[in-house]
KOLVODREN-532905 format. One record per residue (C-alpha): residue in three letters; x, y, z. Coordinates in steps of 0.2 Angstrom, whole numbers, padded with zeros to 4 digits, always signed. Each point is the difference from the previous one (the first is absolute). Layout:
BEGIN
alaXYZ;...
***
This chain:
BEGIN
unk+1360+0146+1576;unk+0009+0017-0003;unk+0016+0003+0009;unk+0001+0010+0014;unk+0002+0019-0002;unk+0016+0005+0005;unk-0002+0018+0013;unk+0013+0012-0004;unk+0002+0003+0020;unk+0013+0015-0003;unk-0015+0011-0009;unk-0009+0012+0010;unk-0016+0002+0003;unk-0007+0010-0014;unk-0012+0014+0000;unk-0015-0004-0014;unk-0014+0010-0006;unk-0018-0010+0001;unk-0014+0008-0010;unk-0018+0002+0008;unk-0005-0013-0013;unk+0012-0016+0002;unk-0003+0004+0022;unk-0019-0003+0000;unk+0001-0015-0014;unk+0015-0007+0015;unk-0012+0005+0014;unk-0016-0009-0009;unk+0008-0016-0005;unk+0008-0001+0017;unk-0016+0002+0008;unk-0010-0015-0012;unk+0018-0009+0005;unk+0000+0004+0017;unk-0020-0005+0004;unk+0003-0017-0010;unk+0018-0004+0004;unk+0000-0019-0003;unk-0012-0002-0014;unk+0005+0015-0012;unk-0014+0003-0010;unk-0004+0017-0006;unk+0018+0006+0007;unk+0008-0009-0016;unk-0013+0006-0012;unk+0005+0019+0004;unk+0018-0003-0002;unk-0004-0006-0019;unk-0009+0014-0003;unk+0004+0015+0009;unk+0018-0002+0003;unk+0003-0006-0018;unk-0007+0016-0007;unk+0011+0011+0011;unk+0017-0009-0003;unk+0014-0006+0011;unk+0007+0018+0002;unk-0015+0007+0011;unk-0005-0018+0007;unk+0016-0003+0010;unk+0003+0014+0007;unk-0017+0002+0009;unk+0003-0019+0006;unk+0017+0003+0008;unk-0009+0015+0008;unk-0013-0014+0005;unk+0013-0009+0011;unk-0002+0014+0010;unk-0018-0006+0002;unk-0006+0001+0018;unk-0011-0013-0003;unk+0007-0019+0002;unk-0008-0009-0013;unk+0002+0015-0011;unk+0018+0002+0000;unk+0001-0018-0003;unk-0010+0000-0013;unk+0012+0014-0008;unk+0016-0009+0004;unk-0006-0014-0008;unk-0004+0007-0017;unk+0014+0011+0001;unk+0012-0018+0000;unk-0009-0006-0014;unk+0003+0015-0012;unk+0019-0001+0006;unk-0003-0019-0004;unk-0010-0003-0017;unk+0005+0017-0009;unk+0020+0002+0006;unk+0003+0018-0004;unk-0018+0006+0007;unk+0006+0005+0017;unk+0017+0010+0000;unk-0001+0001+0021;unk+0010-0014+0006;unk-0005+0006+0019;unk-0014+0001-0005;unk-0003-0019-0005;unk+0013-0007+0016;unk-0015+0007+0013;unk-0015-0004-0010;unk+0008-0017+0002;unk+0005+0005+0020;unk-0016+0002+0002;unk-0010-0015-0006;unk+0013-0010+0010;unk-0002+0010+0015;unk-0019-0007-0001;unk+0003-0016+0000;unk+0005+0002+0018;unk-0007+0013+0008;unk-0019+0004-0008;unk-0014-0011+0006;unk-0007-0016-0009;unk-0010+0011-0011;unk+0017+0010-0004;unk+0010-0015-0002;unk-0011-0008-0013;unk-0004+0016-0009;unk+0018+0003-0001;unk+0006-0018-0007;unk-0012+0002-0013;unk+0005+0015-0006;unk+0017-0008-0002;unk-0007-0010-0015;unk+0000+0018-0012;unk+0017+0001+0001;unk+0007-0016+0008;unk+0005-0002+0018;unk+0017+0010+0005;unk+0015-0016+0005;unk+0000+0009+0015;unk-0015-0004+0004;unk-0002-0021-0002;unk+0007-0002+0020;unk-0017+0010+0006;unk-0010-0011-0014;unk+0005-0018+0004;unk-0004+0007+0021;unk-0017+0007-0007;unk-0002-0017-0008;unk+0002-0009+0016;unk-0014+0011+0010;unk-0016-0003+0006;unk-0012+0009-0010;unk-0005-0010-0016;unk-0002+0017-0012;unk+0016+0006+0003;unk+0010-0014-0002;unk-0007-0001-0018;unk+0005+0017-0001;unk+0018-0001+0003;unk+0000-0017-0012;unk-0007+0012-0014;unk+0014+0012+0004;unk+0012-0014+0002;unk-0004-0008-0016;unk+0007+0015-0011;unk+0016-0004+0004;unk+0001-0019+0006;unk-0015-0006-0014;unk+0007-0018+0000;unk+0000+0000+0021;unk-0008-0018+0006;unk-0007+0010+0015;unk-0006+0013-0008;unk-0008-0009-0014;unk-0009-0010+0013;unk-0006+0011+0011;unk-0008+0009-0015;unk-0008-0016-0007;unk-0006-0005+0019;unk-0008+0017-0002;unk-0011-0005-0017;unk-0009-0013+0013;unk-0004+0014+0012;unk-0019+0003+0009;unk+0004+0022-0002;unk-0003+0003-0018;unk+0012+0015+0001;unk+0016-0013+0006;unk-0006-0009-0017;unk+0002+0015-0009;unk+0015+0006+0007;unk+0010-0017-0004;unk-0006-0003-0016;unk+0007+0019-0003;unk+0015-0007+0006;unk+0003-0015-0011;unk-0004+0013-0014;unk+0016+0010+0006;unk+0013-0014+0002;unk-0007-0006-0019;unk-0015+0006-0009;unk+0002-0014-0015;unk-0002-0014+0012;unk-0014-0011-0001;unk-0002+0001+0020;unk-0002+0019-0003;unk-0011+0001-0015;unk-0008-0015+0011;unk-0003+0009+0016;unk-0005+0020-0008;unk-0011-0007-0012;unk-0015-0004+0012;unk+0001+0016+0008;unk+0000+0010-0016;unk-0014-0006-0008;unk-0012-0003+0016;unk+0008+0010+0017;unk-0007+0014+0007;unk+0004+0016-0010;unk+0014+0007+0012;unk+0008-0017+0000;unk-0002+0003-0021;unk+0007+0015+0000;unk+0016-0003+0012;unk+0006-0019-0012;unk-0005+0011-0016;unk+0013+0013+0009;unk+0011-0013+0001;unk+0000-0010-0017;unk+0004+0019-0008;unk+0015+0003+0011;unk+0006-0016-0010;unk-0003+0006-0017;unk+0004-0014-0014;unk+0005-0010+0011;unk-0020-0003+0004;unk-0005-0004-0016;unk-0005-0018+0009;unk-0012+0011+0005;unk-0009+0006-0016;unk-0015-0012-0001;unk-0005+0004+0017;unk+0002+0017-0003;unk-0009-0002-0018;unk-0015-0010+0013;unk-0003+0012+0012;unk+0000+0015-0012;unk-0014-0009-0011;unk-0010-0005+0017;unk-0015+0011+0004;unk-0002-0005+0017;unk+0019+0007+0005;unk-0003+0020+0006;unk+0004+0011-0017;unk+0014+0011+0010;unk+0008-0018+0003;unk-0002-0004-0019;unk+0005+0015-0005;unk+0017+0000+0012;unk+0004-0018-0007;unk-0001+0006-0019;unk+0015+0013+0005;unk+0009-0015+0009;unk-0006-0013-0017;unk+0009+0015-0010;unk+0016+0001+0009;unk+0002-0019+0002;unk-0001-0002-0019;unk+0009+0018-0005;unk+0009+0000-0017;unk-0013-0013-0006;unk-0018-0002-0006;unk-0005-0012+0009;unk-0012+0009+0012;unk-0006+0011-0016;unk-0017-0010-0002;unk-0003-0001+0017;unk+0001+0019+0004;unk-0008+0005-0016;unk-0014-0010+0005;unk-0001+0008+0019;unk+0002+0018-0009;unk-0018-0003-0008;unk-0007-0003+0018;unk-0014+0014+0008;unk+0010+0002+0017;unk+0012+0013+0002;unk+0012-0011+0009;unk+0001-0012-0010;unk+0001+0014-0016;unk+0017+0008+0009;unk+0010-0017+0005;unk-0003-0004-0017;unk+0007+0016-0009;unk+0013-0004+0017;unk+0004-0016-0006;unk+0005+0005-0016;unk+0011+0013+0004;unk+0008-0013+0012;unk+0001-0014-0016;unk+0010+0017-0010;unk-0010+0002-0014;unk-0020+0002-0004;unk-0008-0008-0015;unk-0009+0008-0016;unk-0015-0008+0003;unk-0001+0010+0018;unk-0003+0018-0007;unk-0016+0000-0006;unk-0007-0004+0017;unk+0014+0011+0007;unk-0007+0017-0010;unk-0019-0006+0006;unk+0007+0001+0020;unk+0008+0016-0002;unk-0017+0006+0002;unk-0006-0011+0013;unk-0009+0007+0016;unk+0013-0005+0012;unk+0014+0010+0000;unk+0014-0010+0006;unk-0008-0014-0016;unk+0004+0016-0011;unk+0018+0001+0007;unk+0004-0017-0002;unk-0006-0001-0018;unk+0011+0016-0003;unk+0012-0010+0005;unk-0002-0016-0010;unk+0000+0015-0015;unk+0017+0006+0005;unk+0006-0016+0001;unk-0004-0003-0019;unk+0008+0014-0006;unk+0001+0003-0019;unk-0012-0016-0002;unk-0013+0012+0008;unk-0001+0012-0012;unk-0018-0003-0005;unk-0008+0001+0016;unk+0006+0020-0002;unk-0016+0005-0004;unk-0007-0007+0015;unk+0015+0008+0012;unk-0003+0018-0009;unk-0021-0003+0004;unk+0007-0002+0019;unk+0010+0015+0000;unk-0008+0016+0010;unk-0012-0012+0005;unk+0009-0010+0014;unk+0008+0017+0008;unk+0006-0010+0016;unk+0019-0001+0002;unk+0002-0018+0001;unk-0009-0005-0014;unk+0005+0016-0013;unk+0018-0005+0006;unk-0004-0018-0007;unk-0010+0008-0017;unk+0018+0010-0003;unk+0012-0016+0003;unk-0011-0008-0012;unk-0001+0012-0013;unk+0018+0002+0001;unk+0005-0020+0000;unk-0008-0001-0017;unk+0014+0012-0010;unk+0000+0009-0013;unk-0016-0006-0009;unk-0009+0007+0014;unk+0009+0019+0000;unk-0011+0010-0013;unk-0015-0008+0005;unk+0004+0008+0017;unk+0006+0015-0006;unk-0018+0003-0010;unk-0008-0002+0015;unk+0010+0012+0010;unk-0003+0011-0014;unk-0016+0001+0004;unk+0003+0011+0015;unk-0010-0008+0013;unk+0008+0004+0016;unk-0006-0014+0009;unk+0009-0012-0011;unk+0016+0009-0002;unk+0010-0009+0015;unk-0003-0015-0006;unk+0004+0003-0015;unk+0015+0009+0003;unk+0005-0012+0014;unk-0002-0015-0013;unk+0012+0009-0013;unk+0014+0005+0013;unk+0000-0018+0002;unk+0000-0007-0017;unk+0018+0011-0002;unk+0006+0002-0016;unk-0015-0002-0011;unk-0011+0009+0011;unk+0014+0015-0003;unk-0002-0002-0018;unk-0020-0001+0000;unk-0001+0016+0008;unk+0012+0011-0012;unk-0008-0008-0015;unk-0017+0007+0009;unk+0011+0018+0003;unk+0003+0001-0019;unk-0018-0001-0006;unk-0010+0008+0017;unk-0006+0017-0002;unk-0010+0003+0014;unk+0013+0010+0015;unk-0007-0007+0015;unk+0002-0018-0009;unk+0020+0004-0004;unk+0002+0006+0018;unk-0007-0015+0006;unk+0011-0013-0014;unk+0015+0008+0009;unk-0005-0001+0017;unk-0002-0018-0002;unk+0017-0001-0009;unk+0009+0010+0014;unk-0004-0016+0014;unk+0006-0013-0013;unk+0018-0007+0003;unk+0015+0006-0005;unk+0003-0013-0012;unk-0017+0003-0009;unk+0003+0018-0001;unk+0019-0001-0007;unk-0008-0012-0014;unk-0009+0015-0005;unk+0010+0015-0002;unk+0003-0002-0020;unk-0019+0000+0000;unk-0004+0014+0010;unk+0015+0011-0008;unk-0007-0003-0018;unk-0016+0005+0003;unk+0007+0016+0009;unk+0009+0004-0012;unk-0015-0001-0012;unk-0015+0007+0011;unk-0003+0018-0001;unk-0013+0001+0014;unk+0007+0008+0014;unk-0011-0008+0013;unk+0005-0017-0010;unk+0019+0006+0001;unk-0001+0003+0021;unk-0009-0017-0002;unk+0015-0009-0008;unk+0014+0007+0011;unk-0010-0003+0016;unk+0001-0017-0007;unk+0017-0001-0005;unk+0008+0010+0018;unk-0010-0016+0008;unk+0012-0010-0007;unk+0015+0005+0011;unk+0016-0003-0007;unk-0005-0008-0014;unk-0006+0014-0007;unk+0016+0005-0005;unk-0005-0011-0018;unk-0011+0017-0003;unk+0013+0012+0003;unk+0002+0008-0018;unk-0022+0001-0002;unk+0001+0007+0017;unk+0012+0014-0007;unk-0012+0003-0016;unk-0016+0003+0012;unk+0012+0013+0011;unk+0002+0009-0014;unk-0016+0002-0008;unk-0009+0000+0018;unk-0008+0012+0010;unk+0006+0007+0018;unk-0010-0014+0009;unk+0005-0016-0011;unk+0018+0006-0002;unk+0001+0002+0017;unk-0008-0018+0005;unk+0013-0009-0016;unk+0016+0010+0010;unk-0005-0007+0017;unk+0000-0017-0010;unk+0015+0002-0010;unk+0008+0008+0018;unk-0006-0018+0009;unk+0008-0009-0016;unk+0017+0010+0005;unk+0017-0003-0009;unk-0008-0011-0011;unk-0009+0011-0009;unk+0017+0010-0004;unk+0005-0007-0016;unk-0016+0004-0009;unk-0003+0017+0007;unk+0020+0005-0005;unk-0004-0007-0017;unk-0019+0012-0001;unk+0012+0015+0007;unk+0010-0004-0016;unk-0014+0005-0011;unk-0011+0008+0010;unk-0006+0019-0006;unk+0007+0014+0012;unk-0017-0002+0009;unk-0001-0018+0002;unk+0020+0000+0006;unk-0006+0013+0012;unk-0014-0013+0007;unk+0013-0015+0000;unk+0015+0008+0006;unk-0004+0004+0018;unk-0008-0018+0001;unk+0015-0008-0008;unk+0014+0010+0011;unk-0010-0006+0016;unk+0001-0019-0008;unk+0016+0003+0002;unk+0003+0006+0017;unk-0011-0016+0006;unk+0013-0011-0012;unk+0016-0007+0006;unk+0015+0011-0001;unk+0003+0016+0015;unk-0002+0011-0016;unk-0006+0015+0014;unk+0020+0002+0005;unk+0005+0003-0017;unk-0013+0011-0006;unk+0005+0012+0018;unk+0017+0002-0009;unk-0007+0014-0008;unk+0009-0001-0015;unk-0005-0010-0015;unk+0016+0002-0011;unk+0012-0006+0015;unk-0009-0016-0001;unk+0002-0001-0020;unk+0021+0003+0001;unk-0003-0015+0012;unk-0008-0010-0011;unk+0013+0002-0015;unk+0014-0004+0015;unk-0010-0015+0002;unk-0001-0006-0017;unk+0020+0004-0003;unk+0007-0009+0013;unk-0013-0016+0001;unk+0010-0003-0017;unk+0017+0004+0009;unk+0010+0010+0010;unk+0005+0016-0005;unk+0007+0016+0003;unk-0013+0015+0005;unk+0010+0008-0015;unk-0004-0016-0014;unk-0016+0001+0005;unk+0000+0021-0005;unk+0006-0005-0015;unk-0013-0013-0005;unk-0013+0009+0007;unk+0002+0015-0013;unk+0003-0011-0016;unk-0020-0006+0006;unk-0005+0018+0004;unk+0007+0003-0017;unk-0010-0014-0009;unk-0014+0007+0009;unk-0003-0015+0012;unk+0002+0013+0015;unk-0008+0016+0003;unk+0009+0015-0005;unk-0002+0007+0016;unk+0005-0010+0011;unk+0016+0003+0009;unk+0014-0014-0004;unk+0018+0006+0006;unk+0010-0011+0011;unk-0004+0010+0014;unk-0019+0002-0001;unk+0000-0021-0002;unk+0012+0000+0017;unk-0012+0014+0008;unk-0016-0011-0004;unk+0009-0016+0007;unk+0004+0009+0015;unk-0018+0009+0005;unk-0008-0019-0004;unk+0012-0006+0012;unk-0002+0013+0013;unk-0020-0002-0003;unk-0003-0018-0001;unk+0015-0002+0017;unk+0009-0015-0012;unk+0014+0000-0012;unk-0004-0001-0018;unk+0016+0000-0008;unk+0017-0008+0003;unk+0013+0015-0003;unk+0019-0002+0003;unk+0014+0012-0007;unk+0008-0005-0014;unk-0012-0015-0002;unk-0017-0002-0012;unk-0016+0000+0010;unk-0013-0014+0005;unk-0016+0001+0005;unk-0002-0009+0019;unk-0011-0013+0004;unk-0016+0011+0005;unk+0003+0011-0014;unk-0003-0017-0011;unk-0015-0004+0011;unk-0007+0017-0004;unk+0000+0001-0018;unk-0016-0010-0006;unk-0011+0012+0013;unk+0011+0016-0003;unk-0006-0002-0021;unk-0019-0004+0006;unk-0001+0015+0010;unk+0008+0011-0015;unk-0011-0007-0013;unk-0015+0003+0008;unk+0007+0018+0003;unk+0001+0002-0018;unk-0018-0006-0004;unk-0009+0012+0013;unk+0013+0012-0008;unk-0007-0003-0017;unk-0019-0003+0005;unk+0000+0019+0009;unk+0008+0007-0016;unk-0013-0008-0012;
***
């Protein structure tokens, strides 16, 4: 039994979204729950199913809306469930209120609902054990009168006393019962206190081969709850699977529970592979069930998996799509069989499951897709597209291999459009591609087809930066604009590789690149904006040789004259440029006075240092001035 969830009682009550979806699966499965409280039956099969594909991130929260539920039995039912998520998958339910009522309110049942209440609730108990709180109203219900629900509470009672004298005998007093249902309920009960005991195997055993098909359905519920622990259970199951008198939906329920009991082994296989060759659709679907719950589906399944892909029954289609998924890469040569389905089966459930399957088998499967989408049937194409989004990086790859050889536009644009909805991932793997065959193509319609492609790829597309720059430049208006709304998006990023085409650019391409470079920068890090309103280029530049002079020292204004004309001298300096003593002291002063902060250190009679924000400054004050020089350069030609 799982220890009791500990309630964070100091978190507050939080506000959660519930989609449309995850509140009607609650509100049906309550309902089935609510309608056949004590039995179970198809209440447990919609959890498996539904709840399963939705995932514990929308399921929860629509349950602990549930415990708002007007509806006794109803909210019951959802505190219940809600306990045994918190119980069996620690970490599921992140609401520790949340868990403390759904447990208030099970045990507030025990003594205030009616009979019916009170059984429905003790019952319930068993999905996620009784709360300690609640054994004082158990061992009273015990006592009571009515035959039903002191069963009940032993049920309850057993998941967390199993080896209690009274409670064992009151369920084994209840095998020997006239009511069929008290029969049921207490063999249910030894099940819970320990399903590999021989007295439970014992008592379950005639029920699920020969009891009425609810009774079936509620001990079948039961054996799964226990998993592995069951495995007692397997011949029976393997029985009542292979008998043709048991309803199929019965049969096809227990193949699931046969698959789960015996997961991780193939034990069940022959059984399952049997039932799977069956007419019935029931029987069809528990099996492809079953073998999902075992964890693994065998080789010699697929043939008759690619034959029901096309049966008449729709939900026999879904399932067999499913088994196909499941196979993965071993499915590969039923692909022939999924592409005959595709545009056919238009529904959205079952061309959801034709693109999980074709994307389960990989890689091998990827051009075979992408010739058929080639083919431009519009019918096919969300399938198909769907089916290589999901197979990721090889369905990336598929489609620029098709982008290199395809001619036909309407075809290119509709290669991108697919690549576009892929994930990030896929797209980033391939950039390189895409910019090798941009910088090959000489189509422009291909060209606006490849940096469509590429802009897709957010910021990964910063791995084409440098063939982005070469289509710019030979591009018309329209492309180059659409390649510097990309290379804008890529931002700073894109700097070193434009500064270096600025470098060799001819006067016209430097004229393209230069405005698109300075604003790059403006979007970089660094306040560049307050130096360039200085106004005056050359004040910065004597502040740039102060810089260098005193970061090896301090020194007098008037050293620094002197070194500074033996370098203007050797022709390291412009020749232009003013470098007395007091044009370096009037640039320190009007940086000063600009920037509101003391640059240099200066005391009488001592040499100057720069100050600490002057230190901080001069790794950004050089960016900003080299950049200066290459716009300089790029306007001159």
């Amino acid at each position: 039994m799982p220890a009791e969830p500990s309630p964070d009682n100091e978190s507050p009550r939080k506000l959660r979204l519930v989609s449309n979806e995850a509140r009607q699966a609650v509100d049906a499965f309550l309902q089935a729950m609510a309608e056949d409280p004590l039995r179970l039956t198809t209440g447990f099969c919609r959890l498996d199913n539904v709840f399963d594909r939705l995932g514990n991130e929308q399921t929860i929260p629509a349950l602990i809306e549930a415990l708002d539920d007007p509806d006794t039995h109803r909210r019951l039912v959802a505190a219940a469930v809600l306990r045994g998520f918190a119980l069996h998958e620690p970490g599921s339910v992140d609401d520790g209120k949340a868990v403390e009522r759904a447990s208030e309110l099970l045990i507030e049942a025990l003594w205030r609902g009616n009979s019916d209440v009170k059984a429905a609730a003790c019952y319930l108990m068993a999905i996620g054990g009784a709360p300690p709180g609640a054994e004082t109203f158990l061992k009273g219900l015990m006592r009571g009168p009515d035959e039903l629900v002191r069963v009940m509470a032993a049920v309850a009672r057993i998941t967390i006393a199993p080896a209690n004298a009274r409670v064992l005998g009151t369920l084994r007093r209840g095998l020997r019962h006239e009511q069929q249902s008290i029969v049921m309920m207490s063999a249910i009960g030894l099940l819970y206190g320990d399903p590999s005991a021989p007295e439970a195997v014992e008592a379950i055993t005639p029920i699920l081969l020969s009891g009425a098909p609810d009774a079936q359905y509620a001990v079948l519920t039961a054996i799964k709850r226990h998993g592995h622990a069951a495995v007692g259970f397997m011949g029976a199951l393997q029985e009542l699977i292979a008998d043709p008198r048991v309803r199929p939906d019965v049969r096809g329920y227990a193949c699931s529970v046969l698959g789960w009991v015996t997961r991780g082994t193939d034990a069940a296989t022959d059984a399952l592979l049997a039932i799977l060759f069956a007419d019935d659709s029931y029987l069809i679907r528990g099996a492809i069930m079953g073998f999902a719950e075992v964890g693994h589906v065998p080789d010699d399944a697929l043939e008759r998996l690619a034959d029901l892909i096309a049966a008449e029954d729709e939900d026999v289609r879904i399932a067999a799509l499913s088994g196909v998924r499941m196979m993965g890469p071993r499915a590969g040569p039923a692909l022939p069989r999924l592409l005959e389905r595709v545009g056919v089966d238009t529904g959205v459930r079952v061309a959801d499951g034709l693109a999980d399957a074709l994307a389960s088998i990989g890689a091998v499967a990827a051009p075979g897709i992408v010739r058929r989408l080639r083919q431009g049937d519009w019918r096919e194409v969300p399938t198909l597209g769907v089916a290589l989004t999901r197979m990721g990086t090889a369905g990336a790859q598929a489609v620029v291999a098709a982008l290199e050889v395809e001619r036909e536009d309407h075809v290119r644009g509709m290669l991108v459009g697919v690549l576009r909805d892929m994930p990030e991932s896929a797209k980033a793997a391939v950039v390189p591609a895409l910019s090798s065959l941009l910088d090959r193509t000489r189509d422009g319609f291909a060209a606006s087809v490849l940096v469509a492609a590429i802009g897709s790829a957010g910021t990964a597309a910063v791995q084409a930066v440098p063939s982005l720059i070469r289509c710019l430049l030979s591009a018309d208006d329209e492309l180059a604009f659409r390649v510097e709304q990309i290379l804008r998006g890529i931002g700073p990023a894109a700097l070193p590789a434009l500064e270096e085409a600025l470098e060799t650019a001819s006067k016209e391409e430097k004229h393209r690149l230069a405005g698109l470079t300075a604003s790059l920068w403006s979007a970089g890090e660094g306040d560049f904006e307050v130096y360039e309103s200085l106004g005056n280029d050359k004040i910065w530049a004597r502040f740039e040789h102060v810089l260098d002079l005193l970061s090896e020292g301090p020194k007098s204004f008037k050293s620094m004259e002197a070194t500074l004309e033996q370098h203007q001298r050797a022709g390291l300096i412009p020749s232009d440029l003013e470098i007395s003593e007091r044009s370096l002291l009037d640039a320190i002063e009007a940086i000063e006075a600009h920037l509101s902060r003391s640059m240099v250190d200066r005391k009488p009679g001592r040499p100057s240092v720069l100050t600490d924000d002057a230190s901080q400054l001069v790794g950004e004050v050089k960016e900003y001035l080299r950049r200066k020089r290459l716009l300089q350069r790029s306007e001159s030609g």
